[in-house]
C-alpha positions, -999 to +999 in steps of 0.1 A: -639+581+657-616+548+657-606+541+619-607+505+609-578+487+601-585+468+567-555+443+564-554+416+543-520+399+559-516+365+579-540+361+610-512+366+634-509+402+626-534+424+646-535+454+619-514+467+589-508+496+616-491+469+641-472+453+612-462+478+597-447+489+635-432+457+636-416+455+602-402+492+612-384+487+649-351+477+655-354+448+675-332+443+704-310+417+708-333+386+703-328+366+734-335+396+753-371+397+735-374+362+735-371+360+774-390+392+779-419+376+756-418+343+782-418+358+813-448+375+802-466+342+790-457+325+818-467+353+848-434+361+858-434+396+868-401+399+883-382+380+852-402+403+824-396+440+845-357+428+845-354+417+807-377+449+802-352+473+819-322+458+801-340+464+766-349+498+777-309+503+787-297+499+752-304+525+719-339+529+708-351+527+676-361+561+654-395+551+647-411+588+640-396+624+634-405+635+664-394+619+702-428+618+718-446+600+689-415+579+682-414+567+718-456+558+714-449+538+685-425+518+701-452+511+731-478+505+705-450+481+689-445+467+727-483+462+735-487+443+704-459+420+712-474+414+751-506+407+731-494+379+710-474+366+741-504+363+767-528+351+739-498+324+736-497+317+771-538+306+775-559+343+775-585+345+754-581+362+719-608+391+726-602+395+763-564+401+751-571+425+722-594+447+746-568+450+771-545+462+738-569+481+722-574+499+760-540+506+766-532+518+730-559+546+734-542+554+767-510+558+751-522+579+722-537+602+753-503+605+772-486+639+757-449+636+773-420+608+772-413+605+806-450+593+811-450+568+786-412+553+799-433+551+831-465+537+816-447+512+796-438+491+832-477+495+843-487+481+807-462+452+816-478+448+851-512+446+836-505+420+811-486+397+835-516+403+859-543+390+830-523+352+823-518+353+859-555+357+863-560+331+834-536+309+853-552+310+881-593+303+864-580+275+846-588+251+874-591+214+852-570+184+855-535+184+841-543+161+811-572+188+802-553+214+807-524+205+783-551+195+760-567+233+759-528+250+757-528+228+727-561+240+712-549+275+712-511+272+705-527+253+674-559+268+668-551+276+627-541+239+626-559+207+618-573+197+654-592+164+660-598+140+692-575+115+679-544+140+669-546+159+704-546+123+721-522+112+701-500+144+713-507+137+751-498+104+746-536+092+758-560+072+744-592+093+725-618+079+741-600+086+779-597+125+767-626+129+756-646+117+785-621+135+808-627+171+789-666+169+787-667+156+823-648+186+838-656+214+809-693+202+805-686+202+763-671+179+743-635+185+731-647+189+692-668+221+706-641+233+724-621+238+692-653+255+674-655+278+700-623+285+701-620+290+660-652+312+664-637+335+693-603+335+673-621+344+642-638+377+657-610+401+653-605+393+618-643+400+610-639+433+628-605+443+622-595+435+589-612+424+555-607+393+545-634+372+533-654+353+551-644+325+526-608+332+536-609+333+570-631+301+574-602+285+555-578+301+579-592+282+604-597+251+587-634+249+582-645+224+554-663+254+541-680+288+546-712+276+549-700+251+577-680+282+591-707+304+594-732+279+609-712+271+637-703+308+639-742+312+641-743+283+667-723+303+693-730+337+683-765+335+670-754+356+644-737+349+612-699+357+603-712+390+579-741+401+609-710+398+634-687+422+609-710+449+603-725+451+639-687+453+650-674+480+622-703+496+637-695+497+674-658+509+664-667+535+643-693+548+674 
């Protein structure tokens, strides 16, 4: 049975288990990370496996008594970082956690290092692979495009027609005629769906209020929250919580 994670820390962090991973682990020199972390986001497989091979060159970090756990807390450390960096680069939220939550059970499965140094390149292949795939199905016009990597690089901002416009350097009404023309919704849906697929893995995986994370979003309020949650889910914020506690625990 999968324990839940019940975290009460910042949306960005996926579990008190990855934070506390992060918080923990030596970091190698930043610019390596930081170019690892954009190679990923931007699909480029060649790029990340080089700035992955030099970080696996220098000293790693102690992060457990014993070698072979130590080494899967660094990949479970790893994965979470590839996680935040395709969700960055345009993958949806919950299609990005599965593909963590997936490759974190493999690793707990593995039972020697020389496996996991291995599996840590596949895990890297597989994440390049999804934004490539993401890349690749987001077919819209430039102007629409920029205008959803905004949505999610901002999603736990403010969002409105006019401030996105007014970021693109186009008028409102010209965007929003554009986006619902080629997405079939209008822009100000977009966003809700967006906040509401977002939202999910706090519901499951941590717990927060409802009231805080319908804040975290910026929702007027929880009752607005949990209507459009209901909207695109036909299910409410608490329905969605307890039916996915459920499916973990199973």
């Amino acid at each position: 049975m999968k324990e839940l994670s019940r975290s009460a820390n910042p949306p960005f962090v996926l579990s008190s288990r990855m934070q506390y991973l992060r918080d923990n682990f030596i970091h190698p020199p930043f610019d390596y990370e930081h170019e690892l972390l954009e190679a990923i986001r931007f699909g480029d497989e060649a790029k990340a496996m080089d700035m992955l091979r030099k970080i696996n060159e220098l000293e790693a970090a102690v992060l457990a008594t014993y070698p072979l756990r130590s080494k899967k807390n660094a990949l479970i450390a790893s994965c979470t970082l590839f996680t935040r960096a395709i969700i960055k680069g345009g993958v949806d939220p919950e299609t990005a956690f599965h593909l963590s939550d997936t490759l974190i059970l493999e690793i707990e499965k593995i039972g020697d290092v020389e496996r996991l140094v291995a599996f840590e390149y596949e895990m890297l292949v597989q994440f390049v692979s999804m934004i490539r795939k993401e890349k690749e199905e987001l077919t819209y016009s430039h102007i629409v495009n920029l205008a959803i990597y905004y949505i999610r690089e901002h999603i736990f901002q403010e969002l409105s027609l006019q401030g996105i416009a007014d970021h693109l350097g186009v008028h409102p009404s010209y965007l929003s005629d554009r986006f619902k023309r080629e997405t079939g919704m209008p822009l100000t849906s977009y966003i809700n769906r967006r906040k509401v697929e977002e939202s999910k893995h706090l519901l499951v995986y941590t717990n927060q209020p409802i009231s805080e994370i319908a804040f975290t979003f910026k929702f007027c309020s929880q009752s607005y929250y949990t209507q459009v949650f209901r909207n695109f889910t036909g299910m409410t914020p608490r329905q969605f919580r307890l039916s996915g506690a459920k499916s973990i625990s199973t």
